[in-house]
N, C-alpha and C positions, 0 to 999 in steps of 0.2 A: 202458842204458835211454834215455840223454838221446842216445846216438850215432845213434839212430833215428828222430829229427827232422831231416826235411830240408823242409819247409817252409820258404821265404824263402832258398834261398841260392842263389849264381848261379857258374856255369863258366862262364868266358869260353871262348869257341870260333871258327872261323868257321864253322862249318855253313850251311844253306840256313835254316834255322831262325832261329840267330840271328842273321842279318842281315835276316832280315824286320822291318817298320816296326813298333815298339810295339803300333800302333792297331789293327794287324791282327792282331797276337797275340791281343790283346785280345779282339776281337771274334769272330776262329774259335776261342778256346777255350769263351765263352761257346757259339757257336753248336755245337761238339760237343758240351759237355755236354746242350745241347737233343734234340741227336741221339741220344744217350746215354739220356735220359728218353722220346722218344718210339719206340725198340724196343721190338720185342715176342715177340721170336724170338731160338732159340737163333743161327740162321743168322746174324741182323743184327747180334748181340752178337760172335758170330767174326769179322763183315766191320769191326769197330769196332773190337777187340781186334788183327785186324792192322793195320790202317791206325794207332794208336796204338806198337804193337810196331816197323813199319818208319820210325816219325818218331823214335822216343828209337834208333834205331841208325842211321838219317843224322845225327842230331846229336850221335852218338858218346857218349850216355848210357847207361851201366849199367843193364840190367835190373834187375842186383841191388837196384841203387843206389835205383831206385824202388820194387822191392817191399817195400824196407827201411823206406821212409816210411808202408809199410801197417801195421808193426804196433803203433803208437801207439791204433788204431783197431781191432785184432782182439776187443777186447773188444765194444766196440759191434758191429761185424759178426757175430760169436755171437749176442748178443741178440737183434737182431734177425732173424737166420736163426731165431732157433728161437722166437721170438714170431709170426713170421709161417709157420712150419711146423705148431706147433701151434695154432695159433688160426684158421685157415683154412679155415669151414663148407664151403668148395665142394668139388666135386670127388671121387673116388672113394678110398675108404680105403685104405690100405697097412697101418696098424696101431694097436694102439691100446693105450696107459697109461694104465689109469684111468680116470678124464672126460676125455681128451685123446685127440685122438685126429689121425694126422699124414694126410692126403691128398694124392694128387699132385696139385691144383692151388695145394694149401700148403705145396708142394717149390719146384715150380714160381715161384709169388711170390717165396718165403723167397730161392731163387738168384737171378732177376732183380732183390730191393733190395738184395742183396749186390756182386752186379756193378756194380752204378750206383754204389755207393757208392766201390766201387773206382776205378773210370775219372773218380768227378770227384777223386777223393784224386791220381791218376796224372793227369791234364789240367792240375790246378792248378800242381803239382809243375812239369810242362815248361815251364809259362808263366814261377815264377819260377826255375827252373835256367837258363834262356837268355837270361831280357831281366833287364839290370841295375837295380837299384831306382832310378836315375834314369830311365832311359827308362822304365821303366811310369808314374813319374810324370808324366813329359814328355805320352804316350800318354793314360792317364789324364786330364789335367786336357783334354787337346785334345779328348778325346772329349766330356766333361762342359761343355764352354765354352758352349751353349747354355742352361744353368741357367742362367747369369748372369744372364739376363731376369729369374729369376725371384725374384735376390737372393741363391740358392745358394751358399754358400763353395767356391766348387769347390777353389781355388789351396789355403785353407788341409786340406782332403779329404786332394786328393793329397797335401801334404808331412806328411799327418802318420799316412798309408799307406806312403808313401815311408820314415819314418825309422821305422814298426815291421818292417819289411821288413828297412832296414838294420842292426837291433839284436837282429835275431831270432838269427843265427849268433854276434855278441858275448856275449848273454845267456845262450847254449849252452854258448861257453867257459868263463863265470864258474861257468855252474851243475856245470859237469866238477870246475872248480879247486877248488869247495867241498865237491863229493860226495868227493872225495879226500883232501882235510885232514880230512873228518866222518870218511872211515872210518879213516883213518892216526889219530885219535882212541879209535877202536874202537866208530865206529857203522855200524849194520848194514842195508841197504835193501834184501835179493834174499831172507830166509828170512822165514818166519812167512807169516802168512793176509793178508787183506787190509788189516784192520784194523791190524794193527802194523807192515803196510808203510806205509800212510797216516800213523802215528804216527810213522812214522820219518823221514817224509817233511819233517819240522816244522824239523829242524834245519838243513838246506836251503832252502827255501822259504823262511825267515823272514830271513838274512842275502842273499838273491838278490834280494827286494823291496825292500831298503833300499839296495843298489846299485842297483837298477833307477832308484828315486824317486831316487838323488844324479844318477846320469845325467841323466835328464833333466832337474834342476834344473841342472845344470852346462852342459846344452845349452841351456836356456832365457837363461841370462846370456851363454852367447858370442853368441846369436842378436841380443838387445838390445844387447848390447858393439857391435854389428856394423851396427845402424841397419837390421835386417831388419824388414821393415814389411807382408810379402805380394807376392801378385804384380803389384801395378799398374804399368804401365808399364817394367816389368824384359823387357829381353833374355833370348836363348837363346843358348850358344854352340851348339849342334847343333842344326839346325832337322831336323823331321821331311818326309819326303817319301816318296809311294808309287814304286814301282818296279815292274816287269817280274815281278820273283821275287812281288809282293807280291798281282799277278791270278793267278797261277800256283798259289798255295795257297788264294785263294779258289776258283779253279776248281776245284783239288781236293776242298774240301770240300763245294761243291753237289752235286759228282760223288757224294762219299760220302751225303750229304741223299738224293741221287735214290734209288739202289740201297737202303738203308732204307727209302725211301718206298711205294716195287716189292716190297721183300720184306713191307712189313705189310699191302698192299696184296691181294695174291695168300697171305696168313695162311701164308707159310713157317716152316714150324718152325723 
């Protein structure tokens, strides 16, 4: 269960990917997901679907690997597949249970907020499997340094985006090490209904939050131990800088913006 969280963790690699600048990760995963919500076609969802499919296999990422971090979320995806199938007034009927009744344009929806949901689960995923949780903070606070004006804690934002990032794959481990002692105790978390899987859940949970809260109190004292005060006036040993590779994936992605733009444009299926 818990091996199916891949949120926050990073392979280091060299790919084209990850050597791209933070800032621009940054910004072209946001700006897909944009692209990702303003489809409207099966067509545009295939041109998105591969253009996402040939980026995790130049960066030498696992298919698997990503569609593994989808099923954290297959419950929700249900849900709403079949809240937005059955509840869908438009469109011509296919069939009908009851007062309910499903139409293809409440197919239609149901697949397109399933797919979206998918590609930001998959877009987020790439962003952190390839930039390290210091460069997104790096990235991060650089992008955000115009709130300064306005008083915005940006430094303390990032670093503290930054260290749930880096404690999401530790807290993984711990939660493995505990679900393994609970059941070598002869506790039980895969049989029974929802309800007693959630109950089961308790014995877990309950010793993971109490290391969680020693952590960060433990990190809160080396921090003060250390005369860490924020970022004013603190250096960078890696400064950020754009590059050649870094107009090359923007170019790509307008590229892909355009061709979405043409397919809802001229209403390609």
């Amino acid at each position: 269960m818990l091996k199916n969280v891949t949120f926050g963790q990073f392979f280091p690699g060299d790919s084209f990917l990850h050597r791209l600048d933070p800032r621009t990760k940054l910004i072209l995963t946001f700006a897909l997901i944009v692209i990702v919500f303003i489809s409207h076609g099966f067509t545009g969802f295939g041109v998105i679907l591969a253009f996402v499919v040939f980026t995790a296999l130049s960066s030498k990422i696992s298919l698997r690997f990503l569609l593994r971090g989808i099923r954290p979320i297959l419950f929700i995806l249900l849900f709403t597949f079949v809240l937005n199938a059955f509840f869908q007034s438009g469109g011509n009927e296919i069939f009908r249970l009851g007062f309910l009744r499903v139409t293809d344009e409440g197919l239609r929806t149901a697949f397109f907020i399933a797919a979206r949901l998918i590609l930001l689960v998959v877009c987020s995923q790439m962003l952190t499997l390839t930039t390290s949780p210091n460069s997104l903070t790096d990235g991060l606070e650089t992008l955000m340094r115009p709130l300064k004006r306005v008083h915005f804690p940006v430094h303390e934002i990032a670093m503290m985006m930054s260290i749930a990032l880096r404690f999401i794959p530790t807290l993984m481990d711990e939660a493995n090490k505990i679900m393994r002692a609970q059941m070598a105790r002869g506790a039980d978390f895969e049989s029974g209904n929802f309800i007693k899987r959630a109950k089961a859940m308790v014995p877990l949970l309950v010793p993971l939050f109490v290391g969680a809260f020693r952590r960060a109190q433990d990190l809160a004292l080396a921090m003060e131990a250390r005369c860490y005060r924020g970022g004013e006036g603190r250096t960078r040993m890696r400064q950020l800088h754009y590059g050649a590779r870094d107009a090359i994936a923007a170019g790509a992605m307008i590229a892909l913006l355009a061709v979405i733009l043409v397919l809802n444009h001229f209403q390609v299926v």
